[in-house]
C-alpha positions in Angstrom: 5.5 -34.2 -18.8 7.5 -31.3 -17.9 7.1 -29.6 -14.3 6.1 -26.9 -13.2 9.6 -26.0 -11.6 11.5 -27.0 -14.2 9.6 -24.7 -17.0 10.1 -22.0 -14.1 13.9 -22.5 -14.0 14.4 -22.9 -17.8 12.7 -19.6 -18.3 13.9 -17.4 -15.8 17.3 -19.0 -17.4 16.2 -18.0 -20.9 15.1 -14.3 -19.9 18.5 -14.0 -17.6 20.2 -14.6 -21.0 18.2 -12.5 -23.1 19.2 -9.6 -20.8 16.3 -9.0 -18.7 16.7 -8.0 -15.3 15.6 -10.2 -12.2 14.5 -7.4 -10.4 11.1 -6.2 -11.9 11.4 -8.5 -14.2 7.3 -9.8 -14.2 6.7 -5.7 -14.2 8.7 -5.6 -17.5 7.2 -8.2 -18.9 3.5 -7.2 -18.3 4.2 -3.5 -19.2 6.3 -4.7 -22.7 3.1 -7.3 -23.8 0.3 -5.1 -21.8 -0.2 -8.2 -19.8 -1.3 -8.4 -15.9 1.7 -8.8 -13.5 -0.3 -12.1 -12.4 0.2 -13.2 -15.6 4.0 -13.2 -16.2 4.2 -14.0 -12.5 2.7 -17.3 -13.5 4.6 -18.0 -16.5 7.9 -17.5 -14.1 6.3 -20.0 -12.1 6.0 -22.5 -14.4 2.9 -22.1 -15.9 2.1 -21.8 -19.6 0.0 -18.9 -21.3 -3.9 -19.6 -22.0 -4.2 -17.3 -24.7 -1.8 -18.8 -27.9 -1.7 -15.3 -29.2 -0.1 -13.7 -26.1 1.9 -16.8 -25.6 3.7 -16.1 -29.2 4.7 -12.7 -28.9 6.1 -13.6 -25.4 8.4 -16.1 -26.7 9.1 -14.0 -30.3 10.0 -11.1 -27.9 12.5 -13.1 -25.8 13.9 -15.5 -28.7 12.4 -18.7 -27.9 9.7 -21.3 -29.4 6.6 -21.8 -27.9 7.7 -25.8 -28.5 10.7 -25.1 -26.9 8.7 -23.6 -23.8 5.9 -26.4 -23.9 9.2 -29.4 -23.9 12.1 -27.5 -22.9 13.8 -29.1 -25.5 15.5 -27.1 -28.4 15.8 -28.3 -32.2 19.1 -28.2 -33.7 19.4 -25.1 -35.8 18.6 -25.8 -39.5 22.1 -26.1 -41.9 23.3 -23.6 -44.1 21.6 -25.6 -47.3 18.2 -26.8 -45.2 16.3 -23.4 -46.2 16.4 -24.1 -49.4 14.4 -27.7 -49.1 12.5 -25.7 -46.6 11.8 -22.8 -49.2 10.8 -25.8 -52.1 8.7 -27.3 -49.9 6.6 -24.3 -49.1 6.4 -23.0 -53.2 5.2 -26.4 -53.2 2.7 -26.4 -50.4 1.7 -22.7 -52.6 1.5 -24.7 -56.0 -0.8 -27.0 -54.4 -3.2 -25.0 -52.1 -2.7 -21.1 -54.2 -1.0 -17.9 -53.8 -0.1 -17.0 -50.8 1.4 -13.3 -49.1 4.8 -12.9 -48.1 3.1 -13.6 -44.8 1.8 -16.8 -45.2 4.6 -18.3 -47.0 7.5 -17.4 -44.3 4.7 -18.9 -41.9 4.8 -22.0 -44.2 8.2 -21.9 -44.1 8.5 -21.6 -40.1 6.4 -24.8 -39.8 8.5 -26.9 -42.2 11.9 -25.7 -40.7 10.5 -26.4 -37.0 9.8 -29.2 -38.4 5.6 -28.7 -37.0 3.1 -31.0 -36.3 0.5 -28.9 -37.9 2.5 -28.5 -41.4 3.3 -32.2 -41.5 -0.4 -33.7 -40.5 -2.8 -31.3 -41.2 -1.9 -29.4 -44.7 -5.7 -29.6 -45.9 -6.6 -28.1 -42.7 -3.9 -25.1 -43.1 -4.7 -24.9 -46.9 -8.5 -24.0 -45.6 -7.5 -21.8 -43.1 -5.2 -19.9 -45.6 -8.1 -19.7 -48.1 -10.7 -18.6 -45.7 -8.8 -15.8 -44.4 -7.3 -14.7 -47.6 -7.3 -11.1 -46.3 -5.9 -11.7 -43.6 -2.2 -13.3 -43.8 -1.8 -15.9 -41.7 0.5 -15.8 -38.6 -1.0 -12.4 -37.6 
């Protein structure tokens, strides 16, 4: 399990590189997400987000993977010929389960690369979810 002090010190590292600015920087944060100060302030503390939704535009804003900021480990970035398994895979995933947007299929396609949990144990599950929110692409 990672600490609280070490999550605090990765991230402030990861925001430092992403150009953010230690001064105001939980003000910044809040205002750019419309989330409390006391929020951010705890996520520079070490804590994780409560709300998943809030906790993935956080990291897509500041290029980093919730995974990453859960473990503080990063995966190896995928090969120059890995996409293509990666893109077989999901048209497969698609043959099996039915169409999917644009939408859904780059999500597909960001669970196999990452190499996810949920793509790799649970398909039936995400093939359900897909279907019952057919109007709504998943990942939004």
């Amino acid at each position: 399990m990672v600490s609280r002090d070490s999550r605090a010190v990765w991230l402030n590292l990861v925001l430092s590189r992403h150009g953010v600015a230690d001064y105001g920087r939980a003000s910044a944060i809040a205002k750019k997400l419309t989330v409390s100060n006391a929020v951010v302030q705890g996520w520079l503390g070490g804590s994780l987000s409560k709300d998943l939704e809030v906790a993935l535009r956080f990291a897509n804003e500041y290029g980093f993977t919730i995974e990453e900021w859960v473990t503080l480990e990063s995966k190896p970035p995928a090969t120059d010929d890995s996409w293509k398994e990666h893109v077989l895979k999901a048209k497969q995933f698609e043959d099996d389960n039915g169409a999917l947007s644009a939408k859904q299929f780059m999500f597909i396609i960001e669970l196999i690369a990452n190499d996810s949990e949920i793509y790799k144990n649970n398909k039936k599950l995400l093939a359900e979810v897909i279907g019952n929110n057919s109007d709504k692409p998943i990942g939004e």
